[in-house]
C-alpha positions in Angstrom: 21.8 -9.1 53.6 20.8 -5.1 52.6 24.0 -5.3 51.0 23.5 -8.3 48.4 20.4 -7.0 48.2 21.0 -3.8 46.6 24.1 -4.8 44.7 21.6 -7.2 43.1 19.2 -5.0 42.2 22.4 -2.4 41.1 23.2 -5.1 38.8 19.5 -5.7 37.3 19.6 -2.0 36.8 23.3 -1.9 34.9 21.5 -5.4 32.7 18.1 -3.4 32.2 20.3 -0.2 30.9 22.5 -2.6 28.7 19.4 -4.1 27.2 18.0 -0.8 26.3 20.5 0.6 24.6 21.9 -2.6 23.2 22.9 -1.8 19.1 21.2 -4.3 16.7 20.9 -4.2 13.1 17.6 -5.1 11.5 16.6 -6.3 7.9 13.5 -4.9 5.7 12.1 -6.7 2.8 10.7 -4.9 -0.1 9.9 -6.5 -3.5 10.0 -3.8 -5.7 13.2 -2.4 -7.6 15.6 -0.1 -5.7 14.8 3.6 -6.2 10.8 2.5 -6.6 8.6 4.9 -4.0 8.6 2.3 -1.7 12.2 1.3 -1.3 12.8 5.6 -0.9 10.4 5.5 1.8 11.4 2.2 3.8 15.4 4.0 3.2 14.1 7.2 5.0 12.7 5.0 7.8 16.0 3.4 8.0 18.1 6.8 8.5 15.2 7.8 10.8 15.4 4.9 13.2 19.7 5.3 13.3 19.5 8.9 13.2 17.0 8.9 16.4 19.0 6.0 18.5 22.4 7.9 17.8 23.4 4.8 15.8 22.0 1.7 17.9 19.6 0.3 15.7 20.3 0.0 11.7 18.3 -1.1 9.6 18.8 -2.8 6.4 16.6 -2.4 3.3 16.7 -5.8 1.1 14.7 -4.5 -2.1 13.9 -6.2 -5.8 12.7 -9.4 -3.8 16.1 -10.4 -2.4 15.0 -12.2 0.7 11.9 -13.9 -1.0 8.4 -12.5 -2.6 5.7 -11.1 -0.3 4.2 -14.0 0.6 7.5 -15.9 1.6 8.5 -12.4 3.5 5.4 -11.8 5.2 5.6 -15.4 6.7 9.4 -14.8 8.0 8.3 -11.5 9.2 5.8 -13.9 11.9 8.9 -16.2 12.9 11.2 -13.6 13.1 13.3 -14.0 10.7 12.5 -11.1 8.9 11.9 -7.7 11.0 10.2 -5.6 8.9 8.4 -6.0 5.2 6.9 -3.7 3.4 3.4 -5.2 1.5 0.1 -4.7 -0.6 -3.1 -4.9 1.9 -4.5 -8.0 -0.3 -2.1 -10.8 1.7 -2.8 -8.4 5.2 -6.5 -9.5 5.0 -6.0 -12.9 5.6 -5.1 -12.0 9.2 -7.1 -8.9 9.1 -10.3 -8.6 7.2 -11.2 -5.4 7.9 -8.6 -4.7 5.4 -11.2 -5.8 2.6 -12.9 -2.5 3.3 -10.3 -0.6 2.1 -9.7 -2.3 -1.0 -13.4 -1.2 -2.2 -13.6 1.3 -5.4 -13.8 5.2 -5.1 -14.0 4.7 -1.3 -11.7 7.8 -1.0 -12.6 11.5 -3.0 -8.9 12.1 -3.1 -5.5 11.1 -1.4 -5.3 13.2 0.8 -8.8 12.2 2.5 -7.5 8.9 2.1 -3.8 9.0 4.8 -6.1 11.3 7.2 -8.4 8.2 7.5 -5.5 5.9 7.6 -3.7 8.2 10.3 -6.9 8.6 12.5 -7.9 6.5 15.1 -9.6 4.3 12.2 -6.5 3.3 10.2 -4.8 2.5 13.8 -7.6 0.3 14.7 -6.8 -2.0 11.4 -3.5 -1.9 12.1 -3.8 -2.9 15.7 -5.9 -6.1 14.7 -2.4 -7.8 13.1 -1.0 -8.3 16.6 -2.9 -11.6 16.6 -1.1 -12.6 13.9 2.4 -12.2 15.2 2.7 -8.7 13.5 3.1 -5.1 14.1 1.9 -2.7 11.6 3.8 0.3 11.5 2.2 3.0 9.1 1.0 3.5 5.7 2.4 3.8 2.1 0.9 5.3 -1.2 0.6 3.2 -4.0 -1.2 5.3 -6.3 -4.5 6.0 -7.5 -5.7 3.3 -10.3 -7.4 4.4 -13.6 -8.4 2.5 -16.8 -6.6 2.6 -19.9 -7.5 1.3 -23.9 -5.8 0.5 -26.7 -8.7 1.6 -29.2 -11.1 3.9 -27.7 -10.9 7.5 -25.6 -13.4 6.7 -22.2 -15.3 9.7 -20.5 -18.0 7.7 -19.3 -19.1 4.0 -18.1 -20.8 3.6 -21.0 -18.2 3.7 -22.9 -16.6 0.1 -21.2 -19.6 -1.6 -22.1 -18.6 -5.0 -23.5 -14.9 -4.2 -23.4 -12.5 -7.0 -22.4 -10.3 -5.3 -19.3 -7.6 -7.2 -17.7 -7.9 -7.7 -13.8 -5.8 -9.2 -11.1 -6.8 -12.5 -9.8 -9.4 -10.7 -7.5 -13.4 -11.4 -7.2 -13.5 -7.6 -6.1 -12.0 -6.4 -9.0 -14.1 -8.4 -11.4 -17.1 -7.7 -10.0 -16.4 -3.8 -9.9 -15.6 -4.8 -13.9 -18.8 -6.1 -14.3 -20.3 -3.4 -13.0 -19.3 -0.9 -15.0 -20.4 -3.3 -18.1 -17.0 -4.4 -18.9 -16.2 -7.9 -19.0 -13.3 -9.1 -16.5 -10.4 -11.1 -17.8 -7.8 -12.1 -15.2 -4.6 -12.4 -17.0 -1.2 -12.5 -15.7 0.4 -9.4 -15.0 3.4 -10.1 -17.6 1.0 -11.1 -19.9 -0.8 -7.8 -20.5 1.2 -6.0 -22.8 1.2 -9.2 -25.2 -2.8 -9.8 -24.4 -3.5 -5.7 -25.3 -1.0 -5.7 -28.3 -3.3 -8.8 -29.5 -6.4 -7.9 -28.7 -6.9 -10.6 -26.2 -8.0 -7.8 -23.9 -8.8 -4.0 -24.7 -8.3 -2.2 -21.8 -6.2 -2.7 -18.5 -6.3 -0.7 -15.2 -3.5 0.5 -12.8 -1.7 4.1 -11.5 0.3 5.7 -14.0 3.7 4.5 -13.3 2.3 0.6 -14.2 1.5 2.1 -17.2 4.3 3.8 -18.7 7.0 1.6 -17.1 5.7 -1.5 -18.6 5.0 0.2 -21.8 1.3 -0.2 -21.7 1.0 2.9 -22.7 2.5 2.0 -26.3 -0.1 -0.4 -26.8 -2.9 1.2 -25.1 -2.5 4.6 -25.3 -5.9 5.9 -23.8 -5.8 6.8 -20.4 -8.8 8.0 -18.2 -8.4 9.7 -14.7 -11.1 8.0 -13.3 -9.1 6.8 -10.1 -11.6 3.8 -9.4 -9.3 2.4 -6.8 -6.6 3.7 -4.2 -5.3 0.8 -2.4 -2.9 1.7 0.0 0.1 -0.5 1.2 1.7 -0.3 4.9 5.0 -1.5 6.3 4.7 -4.0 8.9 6.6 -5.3 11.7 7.7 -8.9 13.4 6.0 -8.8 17.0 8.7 -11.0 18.0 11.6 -8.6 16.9 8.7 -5.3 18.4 8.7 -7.7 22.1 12.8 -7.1 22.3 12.7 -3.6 22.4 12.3 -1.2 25.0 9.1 1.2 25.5 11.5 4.0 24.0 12.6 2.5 21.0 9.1 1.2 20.0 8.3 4.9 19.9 10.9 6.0 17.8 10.4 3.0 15.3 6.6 3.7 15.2 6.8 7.4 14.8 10.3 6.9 12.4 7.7 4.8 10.3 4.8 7.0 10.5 7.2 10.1 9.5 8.8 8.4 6.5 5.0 8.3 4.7 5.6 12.1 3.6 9.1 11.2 2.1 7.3 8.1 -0.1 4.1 10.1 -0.7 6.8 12.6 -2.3 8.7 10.1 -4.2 5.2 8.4 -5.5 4.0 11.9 -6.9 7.2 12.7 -8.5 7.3 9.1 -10.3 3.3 9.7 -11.4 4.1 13.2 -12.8 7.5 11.5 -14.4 5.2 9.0 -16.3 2.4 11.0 -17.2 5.0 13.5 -18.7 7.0 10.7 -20.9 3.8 8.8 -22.1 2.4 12.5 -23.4 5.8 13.0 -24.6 5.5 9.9 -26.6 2.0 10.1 -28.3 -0.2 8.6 -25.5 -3.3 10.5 -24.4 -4.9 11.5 -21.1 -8.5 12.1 -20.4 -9.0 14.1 -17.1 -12.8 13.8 -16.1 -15.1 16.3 -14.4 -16.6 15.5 -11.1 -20.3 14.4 -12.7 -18.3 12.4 -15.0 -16.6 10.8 -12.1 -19.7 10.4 -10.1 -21.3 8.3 -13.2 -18.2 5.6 -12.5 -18.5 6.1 -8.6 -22.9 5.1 -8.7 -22.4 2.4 -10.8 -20.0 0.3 -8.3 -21.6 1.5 -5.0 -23.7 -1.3 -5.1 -20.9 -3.4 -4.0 -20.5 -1.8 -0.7 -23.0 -4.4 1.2 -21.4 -7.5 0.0 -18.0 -6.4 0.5 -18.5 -4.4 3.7 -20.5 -7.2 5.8 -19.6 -7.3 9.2 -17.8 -4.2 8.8 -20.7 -1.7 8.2 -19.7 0.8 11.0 -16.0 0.8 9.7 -17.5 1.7 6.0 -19.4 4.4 7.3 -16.5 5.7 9.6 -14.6 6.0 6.6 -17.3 7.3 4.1 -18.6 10.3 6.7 -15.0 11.2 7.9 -14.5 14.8 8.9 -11.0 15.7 7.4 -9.0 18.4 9.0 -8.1 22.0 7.4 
């Protein structure tokens, strides 16, 4: 009887080790274009993940949309169909509202004050509050700091949006933060805008530098203003069904393989803003750089949307607003 016995649990043993180190090859949805910041991160997380299982796990990187848009990916990402995505925070807080929080304007003084929050216990917390949801968030992305830009008139104040028509996404955050500032919102579709500035159906439109340039806005509104009302991060994210099947170990090295290839997108997002900024100078467009009391007029005029957008989420605000960064 000792005998079966131990030559069963020998061969649970040889099936447990066979499990673990088991090779599998793993897909990754991202909708933007290859070589976007993005798709360079999510590859570094790829050669990460084989690189740190000596070849077991692959992953694949599907970009420009291939396996479906974000919403469609997101979904096969919860039935395991998909294994990872990478995806803006707007569709994440559906299943996580703390998210909301930080999509609020000038929440963060700078980038960098923005990943240490998001790589404290804080951003952790949000992340951990998709597992109910059938998905593991890995880490953060940078998606760029987002500024207004005219067609007509140089900005260096809020005054100077006063009853101009800006183009916003289909978002009651982003056209109340409008209307703050004394602009009035006008959601328009996002491959509609260069038509709807060259027209004069709007005056102004708002996003980071490369959504600029590499639509051309910057031919038809050539005015752009560093007032970086919004950063909006975006995160990579996981199927909990495809997280269950592995091992303790190789959840580690996926997590960390994630959280490590942030530095490598950060890098590729920085380069592509300079690249921009550099062309659309290069080609008659001009830049405004504000002072901090010029940013400070923008930031106090769209505080006072904190309460509506922050309720039931107070402490999380203020967690964020008074965090301590590190040297």
């Amino acid at each position: 009887m000792k005998k079966v016995l131990v030559l069963v649990l020998a061969s649970l043993l040889i099936f447990s080790f066979a499990v673990s180190a088991q090779e599998m090859t793993l897909r990754l949805a991202d909708n933007q274009p290859e070589g976007y910041p993005t798709v360079v991160g999510a590859k570094e997380f790829a050669r990460l993940v084989e690189e740190r299982t000596d070849g077991r796990i692959k992953i694949e990187v599907y970009p420009g949309g291939i396996l479906g848009d974000e919403s469609s990916t997101i979904e096969q990402v919860q039935f395991g169909a998909i294994d990872f995505v990478r995806t803006s925070i707007t569709p994440m807080a559906n299943f996580e509202p703390a998210m909301n929080v930080l999509s609020l304007p000038d929440l963060y003084p700078s980038e960098e004050y923005m990943f240490q929050v998001l790589q404290s216990e804080i951003g952790e917390g949000i992340l951990e509050g998709l597992k109910d949801a059938g998905i593991v968030g890995l880490t953060w992305y940078d998606a760029g700091a987002r500024s207004f830009y005219t067609a007509d008139k140089k900005v260096t104040s809020p005054e100077d949006l006063e009853g101009l028509r800006i183009r916003v996404q289909e978002s009651q955050l982003m056209m109340d933060m409008v209307e703050a500032l004394g602009a009035s919102p006008t959601p328009i579709a996002w491959g509609e805008v260069y038509s709807a500035l060259q027209t004069g159906v709007v005056d102004a439109g708002e996003n980071n530098y490369p959504g600029w340039y590499y639509n051309s806005h910057h031919e038809v509104a050539p005015n752009f203003v560093e007032d970086e009302h919004n950063r909006i991060p975006e995160l990579i994210i996981m199927s909990k069904i495809t997280w269950d099947k592995l091992s303790a170990e190789d959840q580690k090295i996926i997590k960390q393989a994630a959280v490590d290839s942030t530095e490598v997108q950060r890098e590729a997002w920085d380069k592509r803003t300079e690249e921009a900024k550099k062309l659309a100078v290069e080609e008659g467009a001009t830049i405004t750089t504000l002072t901090p009391e010029q940013k400070q007029a923008f930031q106090d005029k769209v505080k006072g949307l904190y309460p509506k957008y922050s309720e039931g989420y107070e402490d999380l605000l203020n967690s964020i607003l008074n965090f301590e960064m590190e040297e």
